[in-house]
N, C-alpha and C positions, 0 to 999 in steps of 0.2 A: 376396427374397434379395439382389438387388442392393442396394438400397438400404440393408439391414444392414450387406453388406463393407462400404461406401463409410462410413457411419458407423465402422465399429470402424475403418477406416483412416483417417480424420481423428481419431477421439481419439488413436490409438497414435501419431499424427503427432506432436500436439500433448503427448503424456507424453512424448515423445523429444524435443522440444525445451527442455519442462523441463528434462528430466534433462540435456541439455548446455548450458542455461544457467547451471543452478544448479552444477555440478561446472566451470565457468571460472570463475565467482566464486568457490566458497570456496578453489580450489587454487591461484588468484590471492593470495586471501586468507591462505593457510596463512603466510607470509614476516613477517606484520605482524600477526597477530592480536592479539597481545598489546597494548594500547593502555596506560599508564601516565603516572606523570606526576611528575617530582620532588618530593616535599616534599608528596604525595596518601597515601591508604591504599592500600594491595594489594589489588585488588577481587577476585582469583580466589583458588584454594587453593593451599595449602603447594605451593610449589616447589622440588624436589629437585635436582640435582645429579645427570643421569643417566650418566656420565662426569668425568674431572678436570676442573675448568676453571681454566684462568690466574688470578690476580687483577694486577687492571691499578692504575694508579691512577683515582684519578675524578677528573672536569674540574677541578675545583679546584687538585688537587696538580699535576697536569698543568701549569695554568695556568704552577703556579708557579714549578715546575720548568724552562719552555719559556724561562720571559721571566729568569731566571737565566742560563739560556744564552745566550740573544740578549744578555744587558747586557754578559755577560764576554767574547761573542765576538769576535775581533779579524779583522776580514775581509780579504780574499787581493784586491790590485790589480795592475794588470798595465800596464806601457808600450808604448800601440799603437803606439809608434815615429813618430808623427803630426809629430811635434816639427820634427825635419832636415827634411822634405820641405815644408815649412809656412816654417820661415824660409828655405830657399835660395828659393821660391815668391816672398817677401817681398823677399829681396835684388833679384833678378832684375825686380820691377816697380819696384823703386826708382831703378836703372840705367836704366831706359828714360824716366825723368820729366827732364825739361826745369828746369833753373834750381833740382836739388839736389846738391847739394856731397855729395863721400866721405865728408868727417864725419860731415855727418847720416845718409846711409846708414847707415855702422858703427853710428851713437850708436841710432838703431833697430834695428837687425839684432843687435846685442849684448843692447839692453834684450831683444827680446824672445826669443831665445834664453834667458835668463836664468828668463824668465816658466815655459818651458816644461823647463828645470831643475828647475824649486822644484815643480811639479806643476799643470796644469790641469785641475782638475774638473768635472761636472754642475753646475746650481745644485741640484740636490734635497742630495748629498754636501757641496756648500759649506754649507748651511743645517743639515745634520744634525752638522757640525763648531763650526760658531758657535753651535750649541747646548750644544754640548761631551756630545754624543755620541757623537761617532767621535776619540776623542784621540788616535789611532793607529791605522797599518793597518799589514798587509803587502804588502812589494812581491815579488813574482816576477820575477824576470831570469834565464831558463833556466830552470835548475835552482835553481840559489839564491833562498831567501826572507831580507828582509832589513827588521827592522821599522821604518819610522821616524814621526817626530809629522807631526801635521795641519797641525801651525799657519801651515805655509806656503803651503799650498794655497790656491790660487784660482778663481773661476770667471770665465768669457772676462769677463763683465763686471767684477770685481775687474781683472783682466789692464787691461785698456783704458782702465779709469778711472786705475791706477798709471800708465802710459803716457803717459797726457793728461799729466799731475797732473807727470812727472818731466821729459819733453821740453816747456818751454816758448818755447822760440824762435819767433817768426814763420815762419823759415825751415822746422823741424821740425812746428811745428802745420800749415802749410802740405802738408809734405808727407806728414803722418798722414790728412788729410783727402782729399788728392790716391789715394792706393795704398790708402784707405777699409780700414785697417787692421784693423778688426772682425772684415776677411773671414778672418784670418790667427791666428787666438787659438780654436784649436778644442782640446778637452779630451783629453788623451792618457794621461792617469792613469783606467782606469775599473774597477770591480770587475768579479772573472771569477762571476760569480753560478753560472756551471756548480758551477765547485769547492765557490764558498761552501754551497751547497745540500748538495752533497754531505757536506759537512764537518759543517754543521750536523743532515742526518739522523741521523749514523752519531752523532754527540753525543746526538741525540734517543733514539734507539734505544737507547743506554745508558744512557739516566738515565732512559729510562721500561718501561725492561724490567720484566715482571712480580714481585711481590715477595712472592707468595705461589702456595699452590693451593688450591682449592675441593675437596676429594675429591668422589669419584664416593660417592650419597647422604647426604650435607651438605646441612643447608637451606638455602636460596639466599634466599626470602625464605618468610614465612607471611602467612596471609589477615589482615589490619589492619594490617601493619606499613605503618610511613610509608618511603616509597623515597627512602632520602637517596641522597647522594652515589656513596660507596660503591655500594651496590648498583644505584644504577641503572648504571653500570657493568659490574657483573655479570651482571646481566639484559642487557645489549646483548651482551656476551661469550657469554652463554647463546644468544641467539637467534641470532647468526650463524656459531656451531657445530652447531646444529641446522640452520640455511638450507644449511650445508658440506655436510652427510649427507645433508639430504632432497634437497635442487638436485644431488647427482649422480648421472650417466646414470640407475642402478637405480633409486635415491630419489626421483628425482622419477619415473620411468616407473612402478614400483607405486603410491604416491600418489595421482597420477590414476588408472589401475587403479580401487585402491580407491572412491574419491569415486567414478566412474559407477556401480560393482557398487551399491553402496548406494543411492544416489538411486533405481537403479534397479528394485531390490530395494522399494523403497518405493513406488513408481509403478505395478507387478506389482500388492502388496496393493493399494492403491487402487484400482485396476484391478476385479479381482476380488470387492471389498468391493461394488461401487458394480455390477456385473453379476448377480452373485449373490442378493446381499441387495436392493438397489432397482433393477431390473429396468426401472421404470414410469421412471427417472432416468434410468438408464444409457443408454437410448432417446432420449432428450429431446434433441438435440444443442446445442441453447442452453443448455440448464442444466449440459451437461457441459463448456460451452466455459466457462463462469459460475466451475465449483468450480475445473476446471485454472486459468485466469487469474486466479483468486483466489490460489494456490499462488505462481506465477508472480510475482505482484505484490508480494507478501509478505517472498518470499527475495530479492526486487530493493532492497525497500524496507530491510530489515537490514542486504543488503550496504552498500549506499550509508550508512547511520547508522554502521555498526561502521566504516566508515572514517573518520569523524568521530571519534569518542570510542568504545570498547569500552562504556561506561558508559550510552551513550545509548542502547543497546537495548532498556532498560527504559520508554523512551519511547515505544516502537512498540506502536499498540493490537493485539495480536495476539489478544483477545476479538474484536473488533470480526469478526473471521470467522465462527466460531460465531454471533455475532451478526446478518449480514448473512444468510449459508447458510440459517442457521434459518427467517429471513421468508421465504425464497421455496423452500425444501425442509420437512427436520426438524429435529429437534434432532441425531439422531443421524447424520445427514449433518454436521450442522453441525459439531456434535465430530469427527467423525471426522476429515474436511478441518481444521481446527485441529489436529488431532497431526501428520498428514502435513506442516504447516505449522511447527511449535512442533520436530521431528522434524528437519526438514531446518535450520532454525537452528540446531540446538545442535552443531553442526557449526563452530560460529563460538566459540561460551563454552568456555573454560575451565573452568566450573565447570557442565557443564552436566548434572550429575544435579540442584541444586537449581532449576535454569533449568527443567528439564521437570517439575518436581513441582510448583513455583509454576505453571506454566500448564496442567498438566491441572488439577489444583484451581480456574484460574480460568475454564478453558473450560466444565468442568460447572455451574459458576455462571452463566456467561452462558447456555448452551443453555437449561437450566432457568428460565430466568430471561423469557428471552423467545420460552415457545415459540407467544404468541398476542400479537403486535407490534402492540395498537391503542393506546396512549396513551403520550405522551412520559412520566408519569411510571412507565413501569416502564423506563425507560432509566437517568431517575437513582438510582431505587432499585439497579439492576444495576450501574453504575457505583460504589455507594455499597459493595455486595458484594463487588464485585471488589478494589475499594481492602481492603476488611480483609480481603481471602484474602491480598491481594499484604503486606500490611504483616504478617500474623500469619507467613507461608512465610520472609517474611526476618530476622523475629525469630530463627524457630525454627530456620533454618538458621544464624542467626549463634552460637545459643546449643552447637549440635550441633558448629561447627565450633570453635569457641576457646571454649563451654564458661562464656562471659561476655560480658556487653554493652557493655564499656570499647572495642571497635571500632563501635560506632553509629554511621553515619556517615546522619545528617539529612536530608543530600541526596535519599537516593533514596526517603525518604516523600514527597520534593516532583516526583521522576521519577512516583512510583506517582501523586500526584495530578492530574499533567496528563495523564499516558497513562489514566486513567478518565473524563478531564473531554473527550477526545478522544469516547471513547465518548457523548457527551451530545449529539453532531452527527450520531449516526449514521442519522437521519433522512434527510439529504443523504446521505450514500453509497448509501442505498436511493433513495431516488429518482434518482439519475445513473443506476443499474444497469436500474429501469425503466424509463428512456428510452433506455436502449441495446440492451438485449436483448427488449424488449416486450414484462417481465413487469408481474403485478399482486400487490401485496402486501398481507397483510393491513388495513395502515397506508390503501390508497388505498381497500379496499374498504369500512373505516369510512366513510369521508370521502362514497364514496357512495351511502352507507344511511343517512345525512342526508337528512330529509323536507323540508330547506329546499334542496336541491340544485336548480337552476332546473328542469330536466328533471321533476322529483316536482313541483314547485307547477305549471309548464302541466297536468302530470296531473291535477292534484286540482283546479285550478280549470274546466277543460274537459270534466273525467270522471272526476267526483266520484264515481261506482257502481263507474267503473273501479278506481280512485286506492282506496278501501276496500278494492274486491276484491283487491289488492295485497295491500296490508299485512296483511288476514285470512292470505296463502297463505305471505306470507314467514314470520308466525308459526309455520303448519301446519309449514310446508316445514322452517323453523332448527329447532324443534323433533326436527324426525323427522329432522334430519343430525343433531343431537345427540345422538339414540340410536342411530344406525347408524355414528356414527363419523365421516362426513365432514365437510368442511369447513361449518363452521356459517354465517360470515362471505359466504362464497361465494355458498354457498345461498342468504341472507338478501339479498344485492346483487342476487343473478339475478333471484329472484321478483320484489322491486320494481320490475324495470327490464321484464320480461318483457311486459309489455302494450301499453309507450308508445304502438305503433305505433297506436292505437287512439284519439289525440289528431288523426287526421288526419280518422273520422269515428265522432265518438262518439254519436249518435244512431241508429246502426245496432246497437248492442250493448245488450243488453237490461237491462245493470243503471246506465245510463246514459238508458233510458225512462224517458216519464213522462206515458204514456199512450197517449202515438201509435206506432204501430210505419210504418217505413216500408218495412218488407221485404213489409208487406201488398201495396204494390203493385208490387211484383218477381215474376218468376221464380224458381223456386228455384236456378238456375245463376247469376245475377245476383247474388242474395244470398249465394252460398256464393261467388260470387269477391269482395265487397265485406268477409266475413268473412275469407278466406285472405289479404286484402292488407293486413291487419295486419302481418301479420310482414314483409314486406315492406316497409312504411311503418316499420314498429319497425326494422329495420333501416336504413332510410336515413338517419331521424335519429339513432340512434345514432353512425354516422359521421361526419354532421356536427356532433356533441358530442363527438367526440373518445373515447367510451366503450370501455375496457380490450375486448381482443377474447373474453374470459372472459365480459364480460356480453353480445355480441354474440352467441355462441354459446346462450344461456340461449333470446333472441328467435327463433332460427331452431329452438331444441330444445325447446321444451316442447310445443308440437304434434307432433312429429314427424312421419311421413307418416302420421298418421290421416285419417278422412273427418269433414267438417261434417256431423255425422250427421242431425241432424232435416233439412236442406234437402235431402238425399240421399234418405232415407224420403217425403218429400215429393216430389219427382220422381218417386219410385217409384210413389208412391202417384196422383199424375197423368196416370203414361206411359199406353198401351193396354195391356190385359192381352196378356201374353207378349212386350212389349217389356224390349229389356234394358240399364238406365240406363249408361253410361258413368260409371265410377268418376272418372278422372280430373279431371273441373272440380270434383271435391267432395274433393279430397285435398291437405294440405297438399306444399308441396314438400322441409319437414325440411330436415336429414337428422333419423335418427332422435335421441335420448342417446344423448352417445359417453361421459358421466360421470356417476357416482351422485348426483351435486350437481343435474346436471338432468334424472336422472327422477325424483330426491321432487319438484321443483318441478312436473313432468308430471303424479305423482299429486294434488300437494297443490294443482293450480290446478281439475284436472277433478272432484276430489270436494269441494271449496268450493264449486262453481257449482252441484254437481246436488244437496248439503246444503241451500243455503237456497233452493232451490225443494220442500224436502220441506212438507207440509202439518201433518203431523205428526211433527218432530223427535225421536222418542224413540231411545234407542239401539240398537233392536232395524234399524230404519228406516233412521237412518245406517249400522249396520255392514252392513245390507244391502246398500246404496248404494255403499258402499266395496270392498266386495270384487265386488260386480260390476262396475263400473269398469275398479280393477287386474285384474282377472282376465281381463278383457276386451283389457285393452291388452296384457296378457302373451301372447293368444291370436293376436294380431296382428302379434305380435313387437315389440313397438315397443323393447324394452330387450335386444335380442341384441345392439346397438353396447354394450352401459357395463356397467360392471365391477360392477354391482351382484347383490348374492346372492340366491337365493328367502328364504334367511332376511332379510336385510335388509327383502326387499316384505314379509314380515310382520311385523318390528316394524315399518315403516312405516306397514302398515295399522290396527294396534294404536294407534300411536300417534296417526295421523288421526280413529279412531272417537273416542279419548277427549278431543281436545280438540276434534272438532267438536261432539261433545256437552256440551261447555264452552259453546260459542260461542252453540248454538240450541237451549238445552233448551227443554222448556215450562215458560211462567209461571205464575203462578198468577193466575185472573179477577177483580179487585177490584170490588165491586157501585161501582154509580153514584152512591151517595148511602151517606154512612158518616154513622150518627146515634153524633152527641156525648153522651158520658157523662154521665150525672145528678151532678148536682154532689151530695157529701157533705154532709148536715146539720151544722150546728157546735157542738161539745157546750155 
């Protein structure tokens, strides 16, 4: 009981962090969904006009408009008064200098006075005037504006060079260089950029004031129209009239609201789906951390794409779920997890009734597609399906929505070809998944049910009686999961692998003789531990081959805790009469089958052995054999751990009698000497 809360409290943990990651992204997301693109098609549907909206102009006219007004506008300067304080500054070091005459004074103190009359500027203003940009400005004095021309304006360096250039005297160059005159030529004409700005908005404001209205449902745009100028304009006007409504206080506090109740609401079913319905899942807490972080990864991977381009959504292999889920669940798991997946996306599209038609359509292609994942080519066949689910859904959504194909837009048969060609690696996503969670997927267990896998050639080469008796039981065994339902693959991996241990000493195992027994000279406690330390030995090389803990399991379960029965009977049959043999050194240490996969390999390894020791294989003989065996291990309980049915142990057994009677019918006796036919006369 504990151990269940503690489970359901880490899934509900981990579906609540879902649901508040995925509802920060999309309500993040809500401000900017819309992705477009000047001079592109309109990739979502008909967009209405849910309210008036302005019409503005678009960047163009704007442009045009703007730079109109800047060429006509004649900008507001101001005198810092810089002037007087600058030449009395200038007079006053002139007077202090040694060996300059009044004249020269005045003759400086006049020129530059003069300088600072006509106007001193920046050089950015000087250079934008000798371009014959600025042909006139206005000047402010108080209150009065008074406009006059540029052409006299100068910048300190214009000033100084006049200055050189007009005072040439010895005396005078003498003393411009002496009172370093440069320091004295600072700009006093400058623009009041406050006003100017101001002036220029309120300009702006009227020449780009709206010039029309959108009514409230008017089409704003339709699905293929190309987003010229115009309307992308409107569409920006559209979307930050909406951002006004949704972003206040209510609008955005319901919105989010809304976005958890749902996600949440989705996470609930899923919840419930995966408790309900796979029970044997819901339990599993690696497979359930598997499907939520599948989820998780998914609505990660969208958000981050749909902030690139809206369009590139169509590049996310969103099969690839069903596809993964499948290998190591069902199908129906796998679909399911893809809608709660394909479900929480369309939260992002625009147009996301064709969004979720197109992907349950490709999700049942891929579940059905790969619900037995042994060979890459059913990958690219699946991929190959998926591509014309995705191109026939966008046809026929294109044809449903504008009713004609003159909107085709090429590109996204080239989206639907690399998001299937994605699928064609999903090899690597399954195997990163085994190595994190330490499952085993159908994909590994082909891999080894390879009779050339190093593990199977030391078998066959070292215990060759062994190595046979294998491959006989995996047949028996695949076979009889195939009619009971379970995993065939599985089965067929386990039985093979289920003996190794027996490579440690394979002359003690009887179908591995070959004439000498050497349990003759043993004990029967000696022999029945030399027998029990197979699984033992099978198990520790397995470890060190790195073998899935699925086949590990097979090694420690197809004995289960039964007894080595002849070396038991044997003790028995040695001890003193009325002594009572201790079971223990003659019982394996199991555990029992915890899975239906490894008690047909239970049945199918113990009625192979005791089949071809029959003298007389008929089927009366085998089915004998066989059901006193199973009937035996049933009485022993050895199958109260695994989920297997009595009806199941009788097709099992049904199905053991008829292909053991495959295996070991009798032949028929060929004499020793077969006399050659009389040759025909010739006519």
């Amino acid at each position: 009981m504990k151990n269940k809360f503690r489970h359901n409290f880490i899934i509900l943990l981990l579906m609540a962090a879902t649901v508040g990651v995925t509802s920060l992204f999309f309500v993040h997301n809500t401000s900017d969904a819309l992705v477009y693109e000047q001079g592109r098609p309109w990739n979502y549907p008909k967009l209405t006009a849910p309210f008036d909206i302005p019409i503005h102009y678009d960047s163009i006219a704007t442009k045009r408009i703007t730079d109109s007004i800047d060429n006509e506008f004649v900008p507001i300067f101001r005198d810092t008064g810089i002037g007087d304080s600058q030449v009395n500054k200038l007079y006053k070091a002139l007077t202090e200098l040694d060996g300059i005459s009044p004249a020269t004074t005045t003759a400086i103190v006049n020129l530059t006075r003069e300088m600072y009359t006509s106007g001193i500027v920046d050089n950015e203003t000087r250079e934008s005037i000798a371009n014959g940009k600025l042909p006139q400005v206005r000047l402010l004095e108080g209150n009065e504006m008074t406009s006059i021309e540029t052409a006299a304006f100068r910048s300190s360096r214009d000033c100084y060079a006049h200055i050189d250039s007009t005072l040439t005297t010895p005396e005078q160059q003498s003393a411009l260089d002496r009172v370093q005159i440069y320091k004295y030529l600072q700009p006093n004409f400058e623009a009041d950029s406050t006003r100017n700005r101001e002036l220029l908005d309120d300009s702006y404001k009227v020449a780009l004031a709206p010039h029309g209205i959108k009514q409230k449902g008017e089409k704003i745009i339709d699905y293929g129209d190309i987003v010229t100028p115009q309307r992308f304009v409107l569409i920006k006007t559209y979307e930050q009239m909406m951002n006004e409504r949704e972003l206040s206080p209510d609008g955005k506090h319901y919105s989010i609201v809304g976005y958890i109740a749902i996600f949440t609401l989705l996470m609930i079913v899923f919840y419930i789906f995966m408790r309900v319905f796979k029970p044997d899942l819901f339990w599993n807490i690696k497979k359930m951390v598997l499907l939520i972080t599948s989820i998780l990864v998914f609505v990660s991977l969208v958000y981050g794409v749909t902030r690139l381009r809206m369009g590139f959504i169509y590049l996310v292999p969103f099969t690839l779920v069903p596809i993964v889920i499948t290998t190591f669940t069902d199908s129906r798991v796998g679909f399911f997890v893809h809608m709660i997946v394909v479900l929480l996306c369309s939260f992002v599209m625009q147009d996301s009734d064709d969004f979720i038609i197109m992907q349950f359509m490709a999700g049942i292609v891929a579940a059905a597609s790969v619900q037995a994942l042994m060979r890459r080519s059913q990958l690219v066949r699946c991929a190959f399906f998926i591509f014309l689910i995705y191109s026939a859904s966008y046809v026929a959504s294109l044809i449903f929505n504008k009713g004609n194909l003159q909107s085709l837009d090429w590109q996204m048969f080239l989206f639907y070809g690399i998001n299937c060609t994605v699928l064609s690696f999903a090899y690597f996503g399954i195997f990163i998944i085994e190595k994190i969670f330490g499952f085993t997927s159908i994909v590994t267990l082909v891999e080894l049910s390879d009779i050339n896998n190093p593990v199977l050639r030391e078998l066959s080469q070292h215990c060759p009686g062994t190595f046979q008796h294998s491959l006989q039981v995996a047949n028996l065994a695949g076979e009889a999961a195939h009619e009971v339902g379970a995993n065939v693959q599985l089965t067929r991996a386990g039985a093979l692998y289920h003996d190794i241990g027996k490579i440690e000493n394979p002359a003690f195992f009887t179908e591995n003789q070959t004439g000498v027994n050497p349990h003759d000279a043993l004990l029967p406690e000696q022999s029945a531990h030399i027998i029990i330390q197979h699984v033992a030995d099978g198990l520790k090389r397995a470890e060190r081959e790195r073998l899935p803990q699925v086949i590990r399991d097979f090694i420690t379960e197809h004995h289960g805790k039964s007894r080595v029965k002849f070396f038991y009977r044997k003790a028995q049959d040695a001890a003193p009469e009325g002594t009572v043999v201790d079971p223990a050194p003659y019982t394996y240490p199991g555990p029992n089958p915890r899975s239906r996969e490894a008690a047909i390999v239970m049945m199918a390894d113990a009625c192979e052995a005791a089949a071809k020791s029959l003298q007389e294989p008929t089927e009366e003989n085998i089915s004998a054999v066989v059901n006193r065996i199973i009937d035996g291990m049933i009485a022993e309980g050895l199958f109260n751990q695994s989920p297997i049915s009595f009806k199941d142990i009788q097709t099992v057994k049904t199905c053991l009698v008829a292909r053991l009677r495959t295996f070991y019918h009798m032949r028929v006796s060929y004499p020793d000497d077969i006399r050659p036919l009389a040759s025909q006369p010739q006519e």
